[in-house]
C-alpha positions as CSV (number, residue, x, y, z in Angstrom):
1,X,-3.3,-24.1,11.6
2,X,-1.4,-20.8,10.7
3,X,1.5,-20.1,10.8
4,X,3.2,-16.6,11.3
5,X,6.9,-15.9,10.6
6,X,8.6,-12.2,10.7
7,X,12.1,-11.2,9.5
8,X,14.0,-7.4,9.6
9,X,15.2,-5.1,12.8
10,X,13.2,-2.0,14.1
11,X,16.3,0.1,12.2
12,X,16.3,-1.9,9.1
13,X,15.4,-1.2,5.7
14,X,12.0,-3.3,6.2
15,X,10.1,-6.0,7.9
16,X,8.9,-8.5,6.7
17,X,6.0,-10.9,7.5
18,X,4.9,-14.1,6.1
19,X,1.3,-15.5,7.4
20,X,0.9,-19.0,6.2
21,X,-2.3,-21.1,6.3
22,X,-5.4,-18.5,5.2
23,X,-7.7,-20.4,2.6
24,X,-8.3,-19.1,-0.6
25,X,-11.3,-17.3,-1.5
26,X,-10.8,-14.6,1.0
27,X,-11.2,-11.1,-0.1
28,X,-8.7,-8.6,1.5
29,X,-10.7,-5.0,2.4
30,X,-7.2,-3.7,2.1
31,X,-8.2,-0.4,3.4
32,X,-9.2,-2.2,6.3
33,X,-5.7,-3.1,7.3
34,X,-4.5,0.1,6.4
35,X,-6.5,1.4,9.0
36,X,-5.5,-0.7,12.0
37,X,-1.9,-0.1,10.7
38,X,-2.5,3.5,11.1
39,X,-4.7,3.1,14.4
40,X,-1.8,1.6,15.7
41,X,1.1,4.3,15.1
42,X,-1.0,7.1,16.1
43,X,-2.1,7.8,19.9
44,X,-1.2,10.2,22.4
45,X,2.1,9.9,23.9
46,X,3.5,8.0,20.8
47,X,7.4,9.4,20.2
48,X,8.6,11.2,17.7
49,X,9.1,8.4,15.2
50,X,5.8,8.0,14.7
51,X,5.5,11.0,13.0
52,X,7.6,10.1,10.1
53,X,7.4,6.3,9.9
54,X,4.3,5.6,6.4
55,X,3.9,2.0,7.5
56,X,2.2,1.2,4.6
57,X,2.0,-2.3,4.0
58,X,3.2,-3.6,0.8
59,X,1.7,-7.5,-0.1
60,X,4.4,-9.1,-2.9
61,X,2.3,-13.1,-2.1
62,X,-0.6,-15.0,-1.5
63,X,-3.1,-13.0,-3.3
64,X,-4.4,-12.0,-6.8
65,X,-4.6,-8.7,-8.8
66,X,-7.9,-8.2,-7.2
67,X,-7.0,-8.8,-3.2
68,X,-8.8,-12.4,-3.0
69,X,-6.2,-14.7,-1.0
70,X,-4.8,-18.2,-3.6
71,X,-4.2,-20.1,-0.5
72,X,-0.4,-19.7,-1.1
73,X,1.6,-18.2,2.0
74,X,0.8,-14.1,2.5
75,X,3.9,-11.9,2.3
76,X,3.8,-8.1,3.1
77,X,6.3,-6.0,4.2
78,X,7.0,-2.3,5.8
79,X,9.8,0.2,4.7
80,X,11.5,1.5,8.0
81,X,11.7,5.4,7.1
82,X,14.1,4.9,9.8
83,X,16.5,3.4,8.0
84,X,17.0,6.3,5.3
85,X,17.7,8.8,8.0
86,X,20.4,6.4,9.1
87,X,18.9,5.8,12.3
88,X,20.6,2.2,12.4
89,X,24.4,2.2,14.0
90,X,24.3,2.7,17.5
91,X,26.6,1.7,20.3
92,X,25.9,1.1,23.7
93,X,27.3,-0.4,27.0
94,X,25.1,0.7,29.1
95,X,21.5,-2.0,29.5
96,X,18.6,0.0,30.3
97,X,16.7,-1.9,33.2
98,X,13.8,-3.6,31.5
99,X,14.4,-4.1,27.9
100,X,16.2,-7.0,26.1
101,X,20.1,-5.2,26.0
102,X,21.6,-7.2,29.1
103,X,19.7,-10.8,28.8
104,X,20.1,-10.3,25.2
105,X,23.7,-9.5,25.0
106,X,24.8,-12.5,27.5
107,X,22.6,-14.7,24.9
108,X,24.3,-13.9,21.8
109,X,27.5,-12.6,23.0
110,X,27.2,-8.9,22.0
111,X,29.3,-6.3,22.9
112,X,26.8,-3.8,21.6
113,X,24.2,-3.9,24.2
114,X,21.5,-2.1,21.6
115,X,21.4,-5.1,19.3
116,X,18.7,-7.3,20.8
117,X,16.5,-4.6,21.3
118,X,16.7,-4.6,17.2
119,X,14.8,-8.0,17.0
120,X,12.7,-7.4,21.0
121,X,11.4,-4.1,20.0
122,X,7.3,-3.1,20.0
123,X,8.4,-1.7,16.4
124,X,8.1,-5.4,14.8
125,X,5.0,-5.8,15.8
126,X,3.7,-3.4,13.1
127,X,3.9,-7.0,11.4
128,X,1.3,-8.8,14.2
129,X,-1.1,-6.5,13.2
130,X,-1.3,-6.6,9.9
131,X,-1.6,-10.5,9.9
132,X,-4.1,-9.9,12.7
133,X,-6.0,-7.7,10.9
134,X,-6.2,-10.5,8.1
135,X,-7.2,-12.7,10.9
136,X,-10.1,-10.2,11.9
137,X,-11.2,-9.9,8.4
138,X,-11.0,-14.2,8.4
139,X,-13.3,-14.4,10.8
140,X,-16.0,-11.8,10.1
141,X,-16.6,-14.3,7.5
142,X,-18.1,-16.2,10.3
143,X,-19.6,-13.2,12.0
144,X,-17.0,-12.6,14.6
145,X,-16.5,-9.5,15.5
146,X,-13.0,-8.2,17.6
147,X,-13.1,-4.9,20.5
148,X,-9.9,-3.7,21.7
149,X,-10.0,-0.7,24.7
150,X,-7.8,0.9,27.2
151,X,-9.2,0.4,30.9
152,X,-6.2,2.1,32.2
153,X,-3.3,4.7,32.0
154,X,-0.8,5.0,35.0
155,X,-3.4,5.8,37.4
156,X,-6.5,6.1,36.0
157,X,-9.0,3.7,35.5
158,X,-11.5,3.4,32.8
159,X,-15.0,1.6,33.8
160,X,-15.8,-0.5,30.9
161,X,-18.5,-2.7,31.0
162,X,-19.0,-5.9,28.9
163,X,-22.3,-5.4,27.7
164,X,-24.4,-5.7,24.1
165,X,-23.7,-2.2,23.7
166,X,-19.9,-2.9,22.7
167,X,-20.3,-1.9,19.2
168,X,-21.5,1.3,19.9
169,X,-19.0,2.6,22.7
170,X,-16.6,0.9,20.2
171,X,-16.6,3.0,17.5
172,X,-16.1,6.2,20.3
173,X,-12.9,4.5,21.6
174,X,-11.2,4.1,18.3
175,X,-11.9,7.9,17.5
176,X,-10.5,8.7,20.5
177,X,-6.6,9.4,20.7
178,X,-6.5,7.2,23.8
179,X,-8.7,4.1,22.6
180,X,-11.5,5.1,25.2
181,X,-15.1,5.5,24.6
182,X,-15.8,8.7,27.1
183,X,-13.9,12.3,27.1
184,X,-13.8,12.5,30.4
185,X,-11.4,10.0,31.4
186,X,-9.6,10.6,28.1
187,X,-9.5,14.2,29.3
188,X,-8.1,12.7,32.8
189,X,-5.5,10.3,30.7
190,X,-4.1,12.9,28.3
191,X,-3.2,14.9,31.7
192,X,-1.4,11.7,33.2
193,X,0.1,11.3,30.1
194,X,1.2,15.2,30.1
195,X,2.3,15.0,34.1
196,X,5.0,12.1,32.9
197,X,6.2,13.7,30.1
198,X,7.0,17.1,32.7
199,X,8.8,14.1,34.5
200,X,10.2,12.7,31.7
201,X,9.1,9.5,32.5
202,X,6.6,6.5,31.3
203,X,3.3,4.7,31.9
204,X,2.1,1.5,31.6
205,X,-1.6,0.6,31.7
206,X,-4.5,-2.2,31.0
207,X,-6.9,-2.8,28.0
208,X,-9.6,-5.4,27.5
209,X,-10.2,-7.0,24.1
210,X,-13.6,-9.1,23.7
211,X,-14.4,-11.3,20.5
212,X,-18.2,-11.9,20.1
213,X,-19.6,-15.3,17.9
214,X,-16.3,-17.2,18.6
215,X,-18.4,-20.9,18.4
216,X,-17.9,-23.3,20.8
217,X,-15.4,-26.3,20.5
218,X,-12.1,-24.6,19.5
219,X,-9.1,-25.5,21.5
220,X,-8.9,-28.7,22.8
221,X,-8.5,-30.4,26.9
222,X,-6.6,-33.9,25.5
223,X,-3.4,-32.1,25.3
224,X,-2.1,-29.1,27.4
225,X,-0.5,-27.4,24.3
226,X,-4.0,-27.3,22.8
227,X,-5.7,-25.3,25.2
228,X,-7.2,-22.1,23.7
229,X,-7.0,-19.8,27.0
230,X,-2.9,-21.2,27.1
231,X,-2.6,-20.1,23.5
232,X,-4.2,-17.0,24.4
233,X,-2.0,-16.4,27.2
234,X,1.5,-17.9,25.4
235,X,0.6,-15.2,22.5
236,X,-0.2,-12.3,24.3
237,X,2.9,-12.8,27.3
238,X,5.0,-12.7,24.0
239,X,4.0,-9.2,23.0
240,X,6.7,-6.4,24.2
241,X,5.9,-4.6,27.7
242,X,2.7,-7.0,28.2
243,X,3.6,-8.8,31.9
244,X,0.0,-10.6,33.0
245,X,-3.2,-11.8,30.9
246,X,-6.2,-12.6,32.7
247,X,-9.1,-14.6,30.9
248,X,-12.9,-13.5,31.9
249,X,-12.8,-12.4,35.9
250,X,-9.7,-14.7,36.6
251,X,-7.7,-12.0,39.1
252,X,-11.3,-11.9,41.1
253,X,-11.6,-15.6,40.6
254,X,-9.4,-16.4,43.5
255,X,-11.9,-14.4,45.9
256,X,-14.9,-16.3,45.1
257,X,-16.5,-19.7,46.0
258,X,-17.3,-21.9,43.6
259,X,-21.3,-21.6,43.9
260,X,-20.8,-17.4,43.5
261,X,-17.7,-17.7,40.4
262,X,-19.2,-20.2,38.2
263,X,-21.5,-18.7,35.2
264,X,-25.1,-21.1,35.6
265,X,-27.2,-22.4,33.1
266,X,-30.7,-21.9,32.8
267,X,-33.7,-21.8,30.0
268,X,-35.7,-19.3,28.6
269,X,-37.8,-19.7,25.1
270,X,-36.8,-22.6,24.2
271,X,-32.9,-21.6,24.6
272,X,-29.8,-22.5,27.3
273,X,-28.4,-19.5,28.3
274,X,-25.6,-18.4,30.8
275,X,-26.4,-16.4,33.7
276,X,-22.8,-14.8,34.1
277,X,-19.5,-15.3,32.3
278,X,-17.0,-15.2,34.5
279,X,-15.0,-17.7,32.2
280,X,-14.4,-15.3,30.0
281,X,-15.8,-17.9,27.0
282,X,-13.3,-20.8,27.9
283,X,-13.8,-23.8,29.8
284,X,-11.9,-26.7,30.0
285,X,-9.3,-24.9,27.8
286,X,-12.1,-25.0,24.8
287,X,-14.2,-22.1,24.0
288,X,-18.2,-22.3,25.3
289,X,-19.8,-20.0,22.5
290,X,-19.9,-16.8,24.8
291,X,-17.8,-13.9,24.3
292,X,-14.0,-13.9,24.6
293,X,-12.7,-11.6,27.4
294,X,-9.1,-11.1,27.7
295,X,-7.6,-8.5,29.7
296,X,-3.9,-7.9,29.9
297,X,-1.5,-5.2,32.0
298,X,1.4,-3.7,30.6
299,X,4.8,-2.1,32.2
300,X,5.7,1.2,31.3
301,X,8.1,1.5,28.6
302,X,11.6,0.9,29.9
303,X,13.5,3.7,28.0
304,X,13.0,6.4,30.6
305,X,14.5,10.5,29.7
306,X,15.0,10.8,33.0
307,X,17.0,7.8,33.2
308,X,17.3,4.7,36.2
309,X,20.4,3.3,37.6
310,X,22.5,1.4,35.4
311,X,26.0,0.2,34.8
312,X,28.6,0.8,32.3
313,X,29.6,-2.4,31.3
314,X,32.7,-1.1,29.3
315,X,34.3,1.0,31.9
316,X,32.7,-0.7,34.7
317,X,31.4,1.6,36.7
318,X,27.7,2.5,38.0
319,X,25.6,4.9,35.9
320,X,22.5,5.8,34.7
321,X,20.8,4.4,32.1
322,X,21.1,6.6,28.3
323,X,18.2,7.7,26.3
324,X,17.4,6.8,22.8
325,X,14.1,8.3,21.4
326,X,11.0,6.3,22.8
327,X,7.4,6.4,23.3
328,X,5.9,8.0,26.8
329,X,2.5,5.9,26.7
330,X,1.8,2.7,24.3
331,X,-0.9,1.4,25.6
332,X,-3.5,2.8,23.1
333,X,-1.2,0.7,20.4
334,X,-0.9,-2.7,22.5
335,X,-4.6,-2.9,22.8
336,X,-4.9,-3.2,18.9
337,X,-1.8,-5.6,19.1
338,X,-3.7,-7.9,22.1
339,X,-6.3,-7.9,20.0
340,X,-4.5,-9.0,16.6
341,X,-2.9,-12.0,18.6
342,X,-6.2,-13.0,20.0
343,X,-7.4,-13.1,16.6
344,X,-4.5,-15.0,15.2
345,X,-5.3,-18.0,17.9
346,X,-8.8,-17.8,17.4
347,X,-8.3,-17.9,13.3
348,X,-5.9,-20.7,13.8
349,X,-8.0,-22.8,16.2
350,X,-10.8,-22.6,13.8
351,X,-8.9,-23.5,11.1
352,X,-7.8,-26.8,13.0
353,X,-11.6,-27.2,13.7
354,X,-13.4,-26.3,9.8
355,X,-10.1,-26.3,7.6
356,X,-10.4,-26.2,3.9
357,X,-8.7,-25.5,1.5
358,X,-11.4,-22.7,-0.1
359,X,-13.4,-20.5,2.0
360,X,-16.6,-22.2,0.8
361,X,-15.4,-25.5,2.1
362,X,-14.7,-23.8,5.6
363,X,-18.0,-22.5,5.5
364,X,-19.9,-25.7,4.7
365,X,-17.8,-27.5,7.2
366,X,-18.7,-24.9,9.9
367,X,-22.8,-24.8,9.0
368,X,-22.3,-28.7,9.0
369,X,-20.8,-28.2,12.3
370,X,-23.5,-26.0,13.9
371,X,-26.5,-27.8,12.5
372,X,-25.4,-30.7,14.2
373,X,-24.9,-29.2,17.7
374,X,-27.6,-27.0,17.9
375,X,-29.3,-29.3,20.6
376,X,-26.9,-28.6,22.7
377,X,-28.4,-24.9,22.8
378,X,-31.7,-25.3,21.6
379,X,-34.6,-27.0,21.5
C-alpha cells in the first residue's frame, strides 16, 4: 500500500511531500514529472501567480544518483516563489462563502480567517501530482496508460467519446491551453472564460480521466473500506473545488433498467468480451479489466473579484466578501490532479495485489497472476 504524506502552507517557504511504498528498481523519467508539474500551472484562466511560481520539484530521498527508486520513502519538495515576495501575513475577518476560512476558523479557533485556507488551498496539490506522476510512471511498467480531459467549462460542453482513439485526441488536449482535443470548443471556452473575467467572476466545469490495462482483481468486496470505486471517490471528493465523482455512466445509471445498464458478455475468436461498459471498469467494488472511467464536476473557485455577501466577523456587520489574487478557471489543472489521485489508488491497490519489494518481483508476481487467470478471458 502507499502511502502519501504532505507538509508546508500555499505561502510558505516550500511543500513538502513524502510518497512512501514505491519498490525499488523503478527508474524516474524525471522530465516526465517536470512536465505534468508544468501542465498543471499553466492553462487559460490561471491567476497571476502562476506566472512567477518555478515549481520545480526538488527530490532530497528514495532514489539514487541516477533516478532509479531504493525502496526507501520518496521526498521532494517545491520552493513557494511566494514566499520571497512576502506574500505570507495576511489578516482577514471576513470568510469568503465557499472556501475553508469560516469552518476552518471555528475548528482551530483562529481569529485570522485566511489561515485554513493555507493548509485547504488547490496550491498544495502541486504535491498530488508529482507523486501521481510517479504513480503514472509505476504503472506504465505494467502497460497502463492515464487520459485526463476537460468535458466542460461554465457552459459549454465538450463531446468526448471513450473510444480506442484516446491516445490520439490525447496528445491534442494536452497541447491545448484548455486540456481539449478540438479548437472549436476551445475557441468557445476561452470566450466563456474571457465573458467571466469582464464579470469578474469564476467557472467551474467537468473532466473525464480514463486508465486503460488496469487488470482485473484490484480492490476488494469483503470489506467496504477496500472497495476500489470508494477509494476512487474518497480520493477524488478530497481534492479542492471537486463536489461529485461519478464512475462509468453512474448519473445515467439511475434512468436505466437493469437489462439496458448492464455491460453483457459475449464471445468472439476465441475471447469474452464486453458489449458496453457502463461500469466504468469496477464491479463489485473490484476492477473487471476494462478501462477506468471516472468523471468528476467541480465548483467554481470561491474567491470571486466581484465579491458575494459576507460578514465581518470583527465588527459584526454584513459585507461583501474581499479579494485576494485567485484563479478565474482551474479546471484544465484539476483534470491532471483527478487524474494523479486515480493513479495513486490504482498504484496502491496493485501494490496490495503483486507487492514486492523490487520491481522484478512485482513483475513476476503480476505475469504469475495473469497466466493463471487467463481462462477466465480466453480460451
Amino acid at each position: 500500500m502507499l502511502k502519501f504524506h504532505t507538509a508546508g502552507e500555499s505561502h510558505g517557504m516550500y511543500l513538502v511531500g513524502i510518497l512512501e511504498g514505491i519498490p525499488a528498481g523503478l527508474k524516474l523519467n524525471l522530465d516526465y514529472i517536470n512536465s505534468m508539474v508544468l501542465l498543471r500551472k499553466r492553462g487559460y484562466g490561471r491567476g497571476k501567480r502562476m506566472n512567477f511560481e518555478e515549481d520545480k520539484p526538488e527530490f532530497f530521498g528514495g532514489l539514487t544518483r541516477d533516478n532509479i527508486t531504493t525502496g526507501a520513502p520518496i521526498g521532494f519538495r517545491v520552493r513557494n516563489i511566494d514566499w520571497e515576495k512576502g506574500g505570507r501575513g495576511k489578516f482577514s475577518s471576513i470568510p469568503r462563502p465557499g472556501h475553508s476560512d469560516f469552518s476552518g476558523s471555528i475548528k482551530y479557533d483562529f481569529e485570522n480567517l485566511y489561515l485554513p485556507a493555507e493548509r485547504a488551498s488547490g496550491r498544495l496539490t502541486v504535491l498530488d501530482v508529482i507523486a501521481g506522476s510517479i504513480c503514472i510512471l509505476f504503472l506504465k511498467e505494467f502497460e497502463v496508460e492515464t487520459y485526463f480531459f476537460v468535458t466542460s467549462v461554465g457552459g459549454v460542453s465538450i463531446p468526448i467519446e471513450h473510444s480506442d482513439g484516446v491516445d490520439a485526441i490525447f496528445k491534442k488536449a494536452i497541447s491545448s491551453s484548455v486540456l481539449v482535443p478540438f479548437p472549436e470548443f476551445e475557441e468557445k471556452i476561452m470566450g466563456e472564460i474571457n465573458h467571466a473575467i469582464k464579470e469578474k467572476d469564476s467557472l467551474g466545469g467537468s473532466g473525464l480521466v480514463i486508465l486503460k490495462g488496469v487488470p482485473a482483481g484490484l480492490g476488494d468486496y469483503n470489506r467496504w473500506d477496500k472497495r476500489i470505486d470508494g477509494l476512487i471517490a474518497q480520493a477524488i471528493m478530497s481534492i479542492p473545488s471537486v463536489k461529485a465523482v461519478e464512475i462509468g455512466e453512474g448519473i445515467e445509471s439511475s434512468r436505466f433498467k437493469g437489462s439496458e445498464f448492464h455491460d453483457p458478455f459475449f464471445i468472439r475468436g476465441g475471447k469474452i468480451l464486453r458489449g458496453s461498459n457502463n461500469a466504468g471498469g469496477i464491479e463489485g467494488g473490484i476492477t473487471n479489466g476494462e478501462d477506468i472511467i471516472v468523471k468528476f464536476y467541480a465548483k467554481p473557485i470561491p474567491t470571486v473579484r466581484r465579491g458575494v455577501p459576507s460578514v465581518n466577523f470583527k465588527e459584526f456587520k454584513e459585507v461583501k466578501s474581499s479579494y485576494v489574487r485567485s484563479d478565474t478557471v482551474v479546471i484544465p489543472a484539476v483534470s491532471l490532479i483527478v487524474a494523479s489521485r486515480v493513479s495513486f489508488v490504482i498504484a496502491s491497490t496493485f501494490l496490495d495485489k503483486f507487492g514486492g519489494d523490487h520491481i522484478k518481483d512485482i513483475k513476476d508476481s503480476f505475469n504469475s497472476y495473469i497466466n493463471s487467470r487467463r481462462r477466465f478471458w480466453q480460451r
